[in-house]
N, CA, C and O atoms as a GROMACS GRO file, in nm:
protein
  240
    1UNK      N    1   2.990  -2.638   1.818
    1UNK     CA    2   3.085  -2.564   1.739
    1UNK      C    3   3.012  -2.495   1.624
    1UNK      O    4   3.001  -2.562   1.522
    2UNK      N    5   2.965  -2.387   1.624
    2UNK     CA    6   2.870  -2.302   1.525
    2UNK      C    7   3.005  -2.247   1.429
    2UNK      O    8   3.108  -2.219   1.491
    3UNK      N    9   3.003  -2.235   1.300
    3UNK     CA   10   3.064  -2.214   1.219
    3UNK      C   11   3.016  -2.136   1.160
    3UNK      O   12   2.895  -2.153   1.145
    4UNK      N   13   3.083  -1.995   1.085
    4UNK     CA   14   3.040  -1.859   0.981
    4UNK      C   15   3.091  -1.920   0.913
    4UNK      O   16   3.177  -2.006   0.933
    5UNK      N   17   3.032  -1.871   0.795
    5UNK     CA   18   3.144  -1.925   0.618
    5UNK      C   19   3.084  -1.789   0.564
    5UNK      O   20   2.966  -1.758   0.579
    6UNK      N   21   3.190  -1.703   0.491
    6UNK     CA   22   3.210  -1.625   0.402
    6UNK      C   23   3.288  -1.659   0.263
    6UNK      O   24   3.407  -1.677   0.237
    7UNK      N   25   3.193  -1.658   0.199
    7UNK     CA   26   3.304  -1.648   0.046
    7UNK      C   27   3.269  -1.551  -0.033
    7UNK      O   28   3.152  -1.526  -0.063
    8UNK      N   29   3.388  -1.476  -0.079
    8UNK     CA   30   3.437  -1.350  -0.130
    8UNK      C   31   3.532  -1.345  -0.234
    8UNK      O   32   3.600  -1.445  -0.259
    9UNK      N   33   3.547  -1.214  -0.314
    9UNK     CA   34   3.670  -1.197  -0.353
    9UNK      C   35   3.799  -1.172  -0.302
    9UNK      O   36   3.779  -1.178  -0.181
   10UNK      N   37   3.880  -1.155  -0.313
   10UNK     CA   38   4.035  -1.145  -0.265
   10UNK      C   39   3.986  -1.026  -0.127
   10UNK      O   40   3.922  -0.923  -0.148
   11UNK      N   41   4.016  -1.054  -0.045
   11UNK     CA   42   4.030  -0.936   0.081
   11UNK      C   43   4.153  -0.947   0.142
   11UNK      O   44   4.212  -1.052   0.169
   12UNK      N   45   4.198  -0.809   0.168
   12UNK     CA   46   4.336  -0.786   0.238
   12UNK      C   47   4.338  -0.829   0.386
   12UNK      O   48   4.227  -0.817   0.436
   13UNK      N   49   4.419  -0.869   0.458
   13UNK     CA   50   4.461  -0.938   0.575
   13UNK      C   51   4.332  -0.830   0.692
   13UNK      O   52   4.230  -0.877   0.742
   14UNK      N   53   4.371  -0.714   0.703
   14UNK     CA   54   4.285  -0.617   0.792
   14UNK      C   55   4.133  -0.642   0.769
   14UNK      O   56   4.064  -0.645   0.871
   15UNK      N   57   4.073  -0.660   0.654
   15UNK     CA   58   3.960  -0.695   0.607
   15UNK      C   59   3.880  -0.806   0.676
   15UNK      O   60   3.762  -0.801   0.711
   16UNK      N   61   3.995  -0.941   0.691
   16UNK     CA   62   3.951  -1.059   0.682
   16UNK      C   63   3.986  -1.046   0.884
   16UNK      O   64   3.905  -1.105   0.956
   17UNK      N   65   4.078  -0.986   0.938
   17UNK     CA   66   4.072  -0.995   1.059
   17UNK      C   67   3.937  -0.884   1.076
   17UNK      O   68   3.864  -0.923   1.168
   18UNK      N   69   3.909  -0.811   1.038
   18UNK     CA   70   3.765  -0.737   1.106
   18UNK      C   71   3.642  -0.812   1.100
   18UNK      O   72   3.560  -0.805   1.192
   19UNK      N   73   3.622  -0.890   0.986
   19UNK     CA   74   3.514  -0.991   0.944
   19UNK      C   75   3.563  -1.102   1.067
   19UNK      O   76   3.485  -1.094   1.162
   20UNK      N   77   3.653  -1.184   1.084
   20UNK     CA   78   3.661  -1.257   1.176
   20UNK      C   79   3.578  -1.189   1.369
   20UNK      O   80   3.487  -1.239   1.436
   21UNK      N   81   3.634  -1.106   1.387
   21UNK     CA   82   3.629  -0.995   1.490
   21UNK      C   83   3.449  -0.964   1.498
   21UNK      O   84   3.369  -0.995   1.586
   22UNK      N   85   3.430  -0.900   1.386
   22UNK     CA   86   3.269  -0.900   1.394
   22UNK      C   87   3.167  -0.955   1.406
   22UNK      O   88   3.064  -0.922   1.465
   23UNK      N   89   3.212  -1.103   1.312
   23UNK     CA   90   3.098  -1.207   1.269
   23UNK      C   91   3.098  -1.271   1.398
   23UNK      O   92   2.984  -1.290   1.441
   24UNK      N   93   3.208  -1.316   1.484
   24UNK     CA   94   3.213  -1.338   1.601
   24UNK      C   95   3.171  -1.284   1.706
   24UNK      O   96   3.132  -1.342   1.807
   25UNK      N   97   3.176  -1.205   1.693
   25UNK     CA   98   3.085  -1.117   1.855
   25UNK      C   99   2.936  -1.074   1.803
   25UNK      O  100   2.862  -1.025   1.889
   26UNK      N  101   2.891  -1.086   1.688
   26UNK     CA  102   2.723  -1.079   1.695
   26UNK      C  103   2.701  -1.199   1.695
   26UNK      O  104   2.623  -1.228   1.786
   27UNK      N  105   2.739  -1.304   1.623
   27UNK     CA  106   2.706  -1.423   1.649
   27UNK      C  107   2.688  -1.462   1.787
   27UNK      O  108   2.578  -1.498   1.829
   28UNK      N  109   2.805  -1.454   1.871
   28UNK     CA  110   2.810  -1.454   2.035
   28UNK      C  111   2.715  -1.410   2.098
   28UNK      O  112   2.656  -1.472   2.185
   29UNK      N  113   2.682  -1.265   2.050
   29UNK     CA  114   2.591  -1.188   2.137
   29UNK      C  115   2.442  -1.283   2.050
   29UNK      O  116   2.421  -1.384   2.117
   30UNK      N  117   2.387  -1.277   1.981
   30UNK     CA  118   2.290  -1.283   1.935
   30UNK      C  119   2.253  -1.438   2.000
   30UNK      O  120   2.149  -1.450   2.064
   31UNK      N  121   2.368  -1.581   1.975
   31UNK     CA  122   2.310  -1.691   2.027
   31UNK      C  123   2.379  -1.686   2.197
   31UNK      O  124   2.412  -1.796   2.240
   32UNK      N  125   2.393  -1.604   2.261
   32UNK     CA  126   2.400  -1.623   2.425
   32UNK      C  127   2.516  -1.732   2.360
   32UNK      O  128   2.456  -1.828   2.311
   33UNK      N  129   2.620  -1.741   2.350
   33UNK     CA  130   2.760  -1.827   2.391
   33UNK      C  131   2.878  -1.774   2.370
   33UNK      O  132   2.879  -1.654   2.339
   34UNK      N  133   2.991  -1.837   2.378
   34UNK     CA  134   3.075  -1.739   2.404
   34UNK      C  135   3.183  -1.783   2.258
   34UNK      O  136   3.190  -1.883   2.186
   35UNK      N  137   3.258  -1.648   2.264
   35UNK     CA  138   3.341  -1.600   2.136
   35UNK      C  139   3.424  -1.775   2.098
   35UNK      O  140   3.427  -1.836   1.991
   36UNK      N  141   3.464  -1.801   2.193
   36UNK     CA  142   3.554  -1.881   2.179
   36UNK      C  143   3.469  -2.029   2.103
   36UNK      O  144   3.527  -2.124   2.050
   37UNK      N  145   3.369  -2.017   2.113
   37UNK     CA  146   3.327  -2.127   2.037
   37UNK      C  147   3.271  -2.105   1.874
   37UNK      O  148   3.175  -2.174   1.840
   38UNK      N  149   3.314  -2.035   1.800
   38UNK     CA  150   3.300  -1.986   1.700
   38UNK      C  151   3.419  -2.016   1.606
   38UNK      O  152   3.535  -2.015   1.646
   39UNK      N  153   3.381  -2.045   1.466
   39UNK     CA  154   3.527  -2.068   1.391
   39UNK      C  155   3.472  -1.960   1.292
   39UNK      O  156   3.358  -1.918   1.312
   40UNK      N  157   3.536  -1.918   1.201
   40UNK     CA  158   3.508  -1.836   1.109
   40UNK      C  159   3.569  -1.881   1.001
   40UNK      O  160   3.692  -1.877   1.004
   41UNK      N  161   3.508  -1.930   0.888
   41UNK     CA  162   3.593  -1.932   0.769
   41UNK      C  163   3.588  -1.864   0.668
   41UNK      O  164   3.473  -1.864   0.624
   42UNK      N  165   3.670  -1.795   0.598
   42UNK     CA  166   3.693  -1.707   0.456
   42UNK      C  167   3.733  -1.780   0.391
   42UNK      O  168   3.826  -1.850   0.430
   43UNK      N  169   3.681  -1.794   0.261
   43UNK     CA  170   3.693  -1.821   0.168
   43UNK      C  171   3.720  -1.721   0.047
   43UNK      O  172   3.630  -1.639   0.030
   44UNK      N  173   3.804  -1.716  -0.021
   44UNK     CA  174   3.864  -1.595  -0.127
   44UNK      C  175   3.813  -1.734  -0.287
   44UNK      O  176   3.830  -1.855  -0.292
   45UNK      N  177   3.744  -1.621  -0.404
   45UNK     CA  178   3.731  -1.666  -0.477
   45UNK      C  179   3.770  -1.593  -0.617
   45UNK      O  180   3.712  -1.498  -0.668
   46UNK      N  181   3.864  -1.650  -0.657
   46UNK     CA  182   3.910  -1.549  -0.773
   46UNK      C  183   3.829  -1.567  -0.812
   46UNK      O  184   3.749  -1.659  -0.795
   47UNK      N  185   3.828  -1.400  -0.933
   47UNK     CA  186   3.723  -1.394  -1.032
   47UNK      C  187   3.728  -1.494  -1.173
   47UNK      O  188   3.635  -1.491  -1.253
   48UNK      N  189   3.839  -1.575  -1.190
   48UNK     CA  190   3.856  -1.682  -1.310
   48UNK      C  191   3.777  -1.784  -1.224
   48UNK      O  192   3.747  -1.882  -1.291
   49UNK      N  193   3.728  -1.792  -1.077
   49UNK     CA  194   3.651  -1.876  -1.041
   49UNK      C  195   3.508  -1.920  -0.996
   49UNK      O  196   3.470  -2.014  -0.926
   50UNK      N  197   3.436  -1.812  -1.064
   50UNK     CA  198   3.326  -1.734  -1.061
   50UNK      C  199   3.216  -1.703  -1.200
   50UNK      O  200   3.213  -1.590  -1.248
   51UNK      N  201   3.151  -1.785  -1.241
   51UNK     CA  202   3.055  -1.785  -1.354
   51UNK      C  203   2.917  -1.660  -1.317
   51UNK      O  204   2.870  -1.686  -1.206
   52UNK      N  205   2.877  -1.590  -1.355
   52UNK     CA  206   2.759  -1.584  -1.384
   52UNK      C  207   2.686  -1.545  -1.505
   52UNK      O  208   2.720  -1.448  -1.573
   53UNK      N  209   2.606  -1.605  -1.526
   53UNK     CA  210   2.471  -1.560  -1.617
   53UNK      C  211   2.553  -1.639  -1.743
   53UNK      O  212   2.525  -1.601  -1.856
   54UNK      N  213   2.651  -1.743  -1.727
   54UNK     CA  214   2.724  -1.863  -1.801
   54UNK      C  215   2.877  -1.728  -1.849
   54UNK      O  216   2.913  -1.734  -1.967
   55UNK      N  217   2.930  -1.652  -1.782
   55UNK     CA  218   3.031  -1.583  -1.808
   55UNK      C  219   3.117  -1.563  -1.681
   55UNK      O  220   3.069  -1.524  -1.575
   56UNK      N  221   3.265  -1.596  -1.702
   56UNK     CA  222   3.326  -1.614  -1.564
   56UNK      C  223   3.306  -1.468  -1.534
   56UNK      O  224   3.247  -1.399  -1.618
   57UNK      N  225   3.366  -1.392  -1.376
   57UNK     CA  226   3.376  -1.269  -1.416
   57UNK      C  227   3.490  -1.144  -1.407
   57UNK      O  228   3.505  -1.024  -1.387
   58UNK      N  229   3.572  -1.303  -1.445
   58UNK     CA  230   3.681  -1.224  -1.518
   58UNK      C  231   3.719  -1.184  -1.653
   58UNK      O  232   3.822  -1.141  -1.705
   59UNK      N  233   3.579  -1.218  -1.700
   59UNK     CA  234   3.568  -1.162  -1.875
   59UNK      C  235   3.466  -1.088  -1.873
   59UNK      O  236   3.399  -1.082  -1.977
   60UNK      N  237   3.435  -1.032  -1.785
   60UNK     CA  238   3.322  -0.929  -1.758
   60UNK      C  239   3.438  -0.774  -1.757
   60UNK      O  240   3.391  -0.662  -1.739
   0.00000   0.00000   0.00000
């Protein structure tokens, strides 16, 4: 069971089905197995949930 993990900011439904759609069929193609054994997970990360350089960046 090979697993993608993406984490991102907020993406709209069409977004997150094309990323599912894509990451899945190069993955497929690239390790010789098939689509169906692939999970894909998105992860959405608000920006109040997001530090860098010690500043969230939603005060950026």
């Amino acid at each position: 069971m090979p697993v993608i993990t993406l984490e991102a900011a907020q993406l709209s439904k069409e977004q997150k089905q094309q990323l599912a759609k894509e990451f899945t069929a190069s993955a497929a193609r690239i390790m010789k197995m098939p689509e169906e054994a692939f999970y894909v997970f998105l992860k959405e990360n608000s920006l109040d949930n997001v530090g860098v350089g010690g500043k969230l960046l939603s005060d950026q």
